[in-house]
N, C-alpha and C positions, 0 to 999 in steps of 0.2 A: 300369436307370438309363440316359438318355440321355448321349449326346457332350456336349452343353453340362454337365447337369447334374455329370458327369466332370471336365470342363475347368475349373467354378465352384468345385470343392468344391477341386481341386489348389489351381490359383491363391490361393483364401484362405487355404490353410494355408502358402503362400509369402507372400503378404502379412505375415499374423502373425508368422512369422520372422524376417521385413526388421524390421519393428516393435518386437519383443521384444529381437531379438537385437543389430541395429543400429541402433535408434532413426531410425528413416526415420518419412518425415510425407511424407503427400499423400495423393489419395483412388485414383488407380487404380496398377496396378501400374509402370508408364515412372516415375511421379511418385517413388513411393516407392524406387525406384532410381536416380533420380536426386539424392534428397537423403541416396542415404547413399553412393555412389559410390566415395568416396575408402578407405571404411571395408572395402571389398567384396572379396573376392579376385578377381582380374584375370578370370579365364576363365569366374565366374561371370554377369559383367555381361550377357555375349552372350549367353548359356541364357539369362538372365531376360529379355531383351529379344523373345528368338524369341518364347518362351513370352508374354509381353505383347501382342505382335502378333497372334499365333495367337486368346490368350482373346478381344479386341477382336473378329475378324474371326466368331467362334463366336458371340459375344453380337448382334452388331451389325449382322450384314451378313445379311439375308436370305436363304437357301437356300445360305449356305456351309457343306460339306463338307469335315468334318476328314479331307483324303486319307490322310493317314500317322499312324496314329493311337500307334501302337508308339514314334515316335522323340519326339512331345510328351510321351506317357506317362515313358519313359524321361528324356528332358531334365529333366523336372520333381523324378524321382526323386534324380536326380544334382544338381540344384541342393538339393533338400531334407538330402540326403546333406551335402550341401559347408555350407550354412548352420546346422545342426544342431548345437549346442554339444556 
C-alpha cells in the first residue's frame, strides 16, 4: 500500500469521527474542524490540522514526499485515540 493510499484511508476514518462523533459538516478535513471547533478538545485542533495539511499536500501536490512518516502515522493515532468515544 502506498504513502497516499496510508494518508487516504487514516484521514477518512478521522473524518468519520469528527462526523459521528461531533457532528462537523464540510467536505475536507480544515472544514470539518472547523465547524465543530468549539466542541473539540484543545490540543486535538492542531494534530488535526497538521494532519489536514500533510493529507492536502500528499493528495495534491505533485511529487510530494511524506519525509516523516512515523510522527503523521503517530499524530493520527493520537488524535484517533483522543476522539474515540
Amino acid at each position: 500500500m502506498s504513502n497516499i493510499e496510508k494518508v487516504v484511508l487514516k484521514t477518512r476514518r478521522l473524518e468519520s469521527l469528527l462526523r459521528s462523533q461531533y457532528h462537523a459538516e464540510g467536505k475536507g478535513l480544515h472544514q470539518l474542524v472547523t465547524s465543530c471547533e468549539e466542541r473539540l478538545p484543545h490540543d486535538v485542533i492542531k494534530k488535526l490540522r497538521f494532519i489536514a495539511t500533510i493529507r492536502n499536500k500528499v493528495v495534491h501536490e505533485d511529487g510530494y514526499e511524506l519525509e516523516d512518516s512515523q510522527t503523521f502515522f503517530s499524530t493520527c493515532w493520537e488524535c484517533e485515540r483522543e476522539l474515540t468515544p
